[in-house]
C-alpha positions in Angstrom: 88.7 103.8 118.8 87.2 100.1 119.1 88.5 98.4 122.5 87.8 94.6 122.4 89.8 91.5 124.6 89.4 88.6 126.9 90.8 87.9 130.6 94.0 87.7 129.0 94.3 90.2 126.1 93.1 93.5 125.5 92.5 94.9 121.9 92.6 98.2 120.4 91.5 99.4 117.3 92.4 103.2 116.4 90.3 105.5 114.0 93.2 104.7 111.2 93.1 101.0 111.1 95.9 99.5 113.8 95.4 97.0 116.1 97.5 96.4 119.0 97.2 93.3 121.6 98.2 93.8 125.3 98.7 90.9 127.2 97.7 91.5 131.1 95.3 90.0 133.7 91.6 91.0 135.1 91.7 91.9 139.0 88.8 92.7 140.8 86.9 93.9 137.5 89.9 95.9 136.0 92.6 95.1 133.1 96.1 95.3 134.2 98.0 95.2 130.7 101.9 94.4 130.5 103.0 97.4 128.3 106.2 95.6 127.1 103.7 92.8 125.4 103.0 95.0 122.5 101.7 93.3 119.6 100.7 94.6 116.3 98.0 92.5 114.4 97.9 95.4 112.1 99.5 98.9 111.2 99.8 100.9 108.3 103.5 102.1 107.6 106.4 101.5 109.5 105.6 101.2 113.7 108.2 103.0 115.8 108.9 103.5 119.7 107.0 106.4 119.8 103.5 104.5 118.6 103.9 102.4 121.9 102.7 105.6 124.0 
């Protein structure tokens, strides 16, 4: 698993190729990510609810 982002974003990479993009917000040297701003850059096969959690 590859974790990347900025003070807006988080990115995470699993060991089968998808990418999601959280949006959130740095406090006080910690990532608070909005779990309803879901993005996939990338996924192989069809994403469903359950690949959120």
């Amino acid at each position: 698993m590859k974790v990347t982002g900025t003070k807006c974003y988080v990115q995470i990479e699993d060991d089968a190729g998808n990418i999601a993009r959280f949006d959130g917000e740095v406090y006080f040297r910690k990532f608070c990510a909005l779990a309803d701003s879901i993005q996939w850059i990338r996924h192989n096969g069809e994403a469903t609810e359950h690949d959120r959690y």
